[in-house]
C-alpha positions in Angstrom: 70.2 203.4 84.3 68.9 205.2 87.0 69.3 208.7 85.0 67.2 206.7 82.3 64.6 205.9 85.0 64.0 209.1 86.4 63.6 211.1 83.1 60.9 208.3 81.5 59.1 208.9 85.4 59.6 212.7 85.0 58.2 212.6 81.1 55.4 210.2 82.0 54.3 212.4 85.4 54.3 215.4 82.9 51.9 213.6 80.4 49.5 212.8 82.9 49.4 216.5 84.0 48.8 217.5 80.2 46.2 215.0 80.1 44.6 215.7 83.6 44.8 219.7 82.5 43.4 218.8 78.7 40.1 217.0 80.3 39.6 219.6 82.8 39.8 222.7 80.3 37.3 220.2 78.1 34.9 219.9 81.2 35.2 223.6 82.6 37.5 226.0 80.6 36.5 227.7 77.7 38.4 224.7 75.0 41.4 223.2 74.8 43.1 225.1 72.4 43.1 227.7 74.4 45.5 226.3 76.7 47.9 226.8 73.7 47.2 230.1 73.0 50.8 232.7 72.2 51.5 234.5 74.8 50.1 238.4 74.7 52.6 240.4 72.0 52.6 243.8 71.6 53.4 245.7 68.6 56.0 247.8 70.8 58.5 246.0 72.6 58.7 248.2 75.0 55.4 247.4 76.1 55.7 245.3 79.2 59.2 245.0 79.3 60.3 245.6 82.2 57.7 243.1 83.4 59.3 240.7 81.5 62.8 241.6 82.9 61.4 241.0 86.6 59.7 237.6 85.3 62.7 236.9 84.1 65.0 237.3 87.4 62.4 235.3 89.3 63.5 232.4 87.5 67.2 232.7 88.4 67.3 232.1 92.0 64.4 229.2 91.7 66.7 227.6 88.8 69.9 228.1 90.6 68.7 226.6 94.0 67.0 223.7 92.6 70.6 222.8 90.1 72.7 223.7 93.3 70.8 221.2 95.7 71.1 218.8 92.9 74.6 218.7 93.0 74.9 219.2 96.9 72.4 215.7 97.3 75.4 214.3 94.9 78.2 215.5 96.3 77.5 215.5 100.1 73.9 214.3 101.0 74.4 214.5 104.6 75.2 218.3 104.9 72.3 220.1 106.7 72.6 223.3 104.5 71.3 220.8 101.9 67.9 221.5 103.0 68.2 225.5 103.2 69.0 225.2 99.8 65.9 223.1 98.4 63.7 224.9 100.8 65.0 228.5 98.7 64.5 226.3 96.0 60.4 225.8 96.6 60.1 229.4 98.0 61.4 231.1 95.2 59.9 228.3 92.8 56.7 229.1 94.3 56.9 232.9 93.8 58.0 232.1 90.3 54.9 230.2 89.3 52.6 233.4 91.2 53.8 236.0 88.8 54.0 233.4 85.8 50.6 232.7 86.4 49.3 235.4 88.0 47.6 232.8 91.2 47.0 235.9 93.1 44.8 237.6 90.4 43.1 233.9 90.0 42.0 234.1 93.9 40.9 237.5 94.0 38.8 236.5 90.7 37.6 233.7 92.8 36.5 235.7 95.6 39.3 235.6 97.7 41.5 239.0 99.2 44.1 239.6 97.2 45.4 241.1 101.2 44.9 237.3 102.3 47.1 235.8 99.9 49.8 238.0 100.5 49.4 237.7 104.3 49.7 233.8 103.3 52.9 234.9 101.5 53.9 236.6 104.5 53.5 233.9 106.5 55.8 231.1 104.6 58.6 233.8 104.3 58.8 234.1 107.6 58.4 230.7 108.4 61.2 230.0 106.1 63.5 232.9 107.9 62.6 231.3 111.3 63.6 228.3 110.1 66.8 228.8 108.6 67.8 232.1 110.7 70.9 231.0 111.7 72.0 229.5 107.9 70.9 233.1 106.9 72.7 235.1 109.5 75.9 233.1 108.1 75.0 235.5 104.8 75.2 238.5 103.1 71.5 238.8 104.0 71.5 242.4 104.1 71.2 241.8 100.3 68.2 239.9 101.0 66.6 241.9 103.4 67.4 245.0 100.4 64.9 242.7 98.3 62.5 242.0 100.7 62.1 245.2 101.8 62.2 246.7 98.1 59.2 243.7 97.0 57.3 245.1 100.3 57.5 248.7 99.5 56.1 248.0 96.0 53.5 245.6 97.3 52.1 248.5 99.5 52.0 250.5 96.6 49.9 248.5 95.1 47.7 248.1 97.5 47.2 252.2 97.5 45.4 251.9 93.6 46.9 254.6 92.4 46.3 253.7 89.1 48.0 253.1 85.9 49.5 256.3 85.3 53.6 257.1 85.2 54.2 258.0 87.9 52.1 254.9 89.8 53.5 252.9 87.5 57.4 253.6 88.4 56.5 253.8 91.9 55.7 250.4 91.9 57.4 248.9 89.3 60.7 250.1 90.0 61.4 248.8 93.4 60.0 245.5 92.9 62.4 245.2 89.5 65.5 246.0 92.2 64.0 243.8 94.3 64.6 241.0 92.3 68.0 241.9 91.6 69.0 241.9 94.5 67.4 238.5 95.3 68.7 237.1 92.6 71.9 237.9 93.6 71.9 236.7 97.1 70.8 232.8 96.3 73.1 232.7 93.6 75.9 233.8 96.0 74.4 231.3 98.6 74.6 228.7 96.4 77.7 228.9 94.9 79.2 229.4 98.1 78.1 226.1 99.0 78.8 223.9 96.2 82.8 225.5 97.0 81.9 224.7 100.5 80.5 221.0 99.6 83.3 220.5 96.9 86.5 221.8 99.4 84.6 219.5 102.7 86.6 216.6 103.2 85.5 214.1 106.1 87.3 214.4 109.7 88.5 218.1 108.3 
């Protein structure tokens, strides 16, 4: 019953959205249909795809920590690591939605430094490593630190305007694509390590 409950909340939340998105697109955007518009398809595949690829392997560690704190609140609510998890889960859910829906290019449109939002960025990472330093230490977080440093390398890169060309292109593109791997990697180690953790915990052990 309760399973019942919370997908007719989760369906009727999500219609209110659509609707709440439909009338402001009607108001301000351009017209609702375009909120339906394909996605941009090249004629070569190739074209973007490695974009794609690192769009892609954003989703895994946002998807994996939210499923894996799922079954952790089912398994053993109590456990503090619970939270580590779901906080991964909204950090990494957040930078999901930024390079689905390019927020950062919205801002700058809007006036704001594309050097602030980042700095913002910057600011709930670290908060987050603060926070949860000695659940990470407990880690391979070398692996994490490898991403971190990779997305930051990149980042600068950016920031340089080098332009489109190859070689800009690669040098940019490439670390932040390892980046992700190797982000990917470490919350779905993290998280499977403690589901075995959760699974194997017996009380008074």
């Amino acid at each position: 019953m309760t399973t019942y409950r919370s997908v007719f909340w989760l369906n009727s939340v999500s219609f209110l959205l659509v609707v709440a998105l439909i009338v402001y697109t009607k108001l301000f955007g351009s017209s609702v249909g375009s909120l339906f518009l394909p996605p941009f398809a090249p004629q070569d595949p190739s074209v973007g795809f490695l974009t794609h690829t690192f769009q892609l392997l954003c989703a895994v560690p946002a998807i994996v920590c939210t499923f894996s704190f799922a079954l952790l609140k089912t398994i053993q609510p109590r456990r503090k690591e619970n939270l580590f998890i779901l906080c991964s889960a909204l950090l990494t859910g957040g930078f999901l939605i930024n390079e689905i829906f390019r927020i950062h290019i919205i801002l700058l449109a809007a006036g704001v430094p594309k050097l602030m939002t980042i700095l913002v960025y910057a600011i709930i990472a670290g908060g987050y490593g603060l926070a949860f330093s000695s659940q990470i230490k407990s880690t391979p977080y070398i692996r994490l630190l490898t991403g971190m440093g990779l997305l930051f390398f990149a980042i600068a890169v950016d920031s340089l305007h080098l332009g489109f060309d190859a070689i800009a292109s690669l040098l940019e593109g490439v670390p932040k694509l390892f980046s992700e791997i190797n982000i990917a990697l470490y919350f779905w180690y993290v998280c499977y390590r403690e589901v075995l953790r959760s699974l194997n915990w017996a009380p008074g052990s």
